[in-house]
C-alpha positions, 0 to 999 in steps of 0.5 A: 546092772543090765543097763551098765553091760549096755552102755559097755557094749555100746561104747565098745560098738561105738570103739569098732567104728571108731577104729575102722574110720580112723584106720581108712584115715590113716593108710597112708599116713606117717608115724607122726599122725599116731597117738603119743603115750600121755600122763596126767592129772584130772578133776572134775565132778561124778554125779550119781545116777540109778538106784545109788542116786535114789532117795526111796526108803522101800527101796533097799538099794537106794544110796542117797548119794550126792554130786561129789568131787573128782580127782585122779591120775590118768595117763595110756601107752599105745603100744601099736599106732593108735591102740594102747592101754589106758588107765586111771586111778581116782578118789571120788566123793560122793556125799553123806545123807543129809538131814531130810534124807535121815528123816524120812529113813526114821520114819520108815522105820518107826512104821515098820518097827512099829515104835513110838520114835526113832531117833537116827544120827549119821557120820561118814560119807562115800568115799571110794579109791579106784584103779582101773585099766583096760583097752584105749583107741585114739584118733587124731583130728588136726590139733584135737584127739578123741579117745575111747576106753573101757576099762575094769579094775579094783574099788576101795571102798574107804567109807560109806554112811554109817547110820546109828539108829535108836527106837523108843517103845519098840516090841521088835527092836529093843535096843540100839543098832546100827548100820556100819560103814562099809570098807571093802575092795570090789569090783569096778568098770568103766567106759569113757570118751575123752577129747584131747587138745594139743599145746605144741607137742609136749602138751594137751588138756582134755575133758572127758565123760565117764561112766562108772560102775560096781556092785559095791561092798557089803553093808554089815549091822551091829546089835540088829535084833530083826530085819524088819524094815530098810535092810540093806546088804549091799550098795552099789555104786554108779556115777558119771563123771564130767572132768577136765584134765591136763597132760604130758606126751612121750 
């Protein structure tokens, strides 16, 4: 968490510079070197970094999650010259645990729950549908625009992987449990840079890196007997995106 706080420090340092050189630039310029107000579309790809990325048992926060698509709406209004307000809503997919990572999770638990065999299956994937809204500074070099934004908003949480786990010769978990997936809102941030490129004056295609964040939502169990071994809460989220985007000005 202190590492996402950073980085949106960061980019909102990196925002003030931004907007004092591009206003040095522009004193004396007309209405026509200010940003226009965009729609779009995007897709691209969000890899997961941090503990959403780890594959360590012990580790209760650990995801396991993979590089997954990307796909959403994105568009600002700049309401004064070159500050305006940006916001996006996109689907992102982050993968499911694949076979070896389903092993080594049973196998963690055989030890703990001190079993003769763990046999694990897993359906569903991460999913998640968010909107997020916040604060943009753009600024204009010849045909080309950088943009700047941090942003905050909802995530849906639309799934998660759902594990379903069966000891055999167990003292502490006699039966079948299971891991549910999670599908909750909660709480998401963001900070973006987006590169911007004009086709004459209606047009322009971007790419753009984002990083994304959020605790995420609460993990619950079913027919759980203990808490010995992997027991996860809560599972955050933490991706960065590589997109690339076209959209319309007005």
């Amino acid at each position: 968490m202190k590492r996402s706080y950073s980085l949106i420090l960061t980019l909102l340092f990196v925002f003030a510079a931004v907007s004092c050189f591009a206003q040095k630039g522009s004193d004396n310029a007309d209405e026509k070197t200010y940003a226009k107000s965009y729609f779009g579309i995007y897709g691209g790809i969000g890899k997961p970094i941090g503990d959403f990325a780890k594959t360590d048992y012990s580790n209760n926060k650990a995801g396991y999650a993979k590089r997954g698509a990307v796909v959403g709406l994105d568009g600002a209004w700049y309401f004064y010259k070159n500050l305006g307000l940006g916001g996006t809503l996109f689907f992102q997919d982050q993968g499911s645990i694949n076979s070896n990572d389903a092993t080594a999770i049973s196998n963690g638990f055989t030890t703990d729950l001190k079993a003769d065999a763990m046999t694990t299956s897993v359906t569903n994937r991460y999913h998640t549908l968010n909107f997020l809204l916040g604060p943009q500074y753009s600024f204009l070099v010849h045909k080309f625009t950088i943009d700047l934004r941090a942003s905050g908003g909802i995530v849906k949480s639309t799934s998660t992987p759902e594990f379903t786990f069966n000891p055999t010769g167990s003292e502490a978990q006699t039966s079948i449990f299971y891991q549910r997936s999670a599908k909750a809102y909660v709480a998401g941030y963001s900070g973006s840079l987006g590169l911007r490129y004009a086709l004459g004056d209606s047009w322009t295609l971007s790419l753009r890196g984002t990083y994304f964040g959020s605790e995420g939502p609460t993990v619950k169990y079913d027919d759980r007997i203990v808490t010995v071994g992997r027991y996860v809460d809560r599972q955050p989220f933490s991706t960065v995106q590589a997109t690339f985007g076209i959209n319309l000005l007005f």
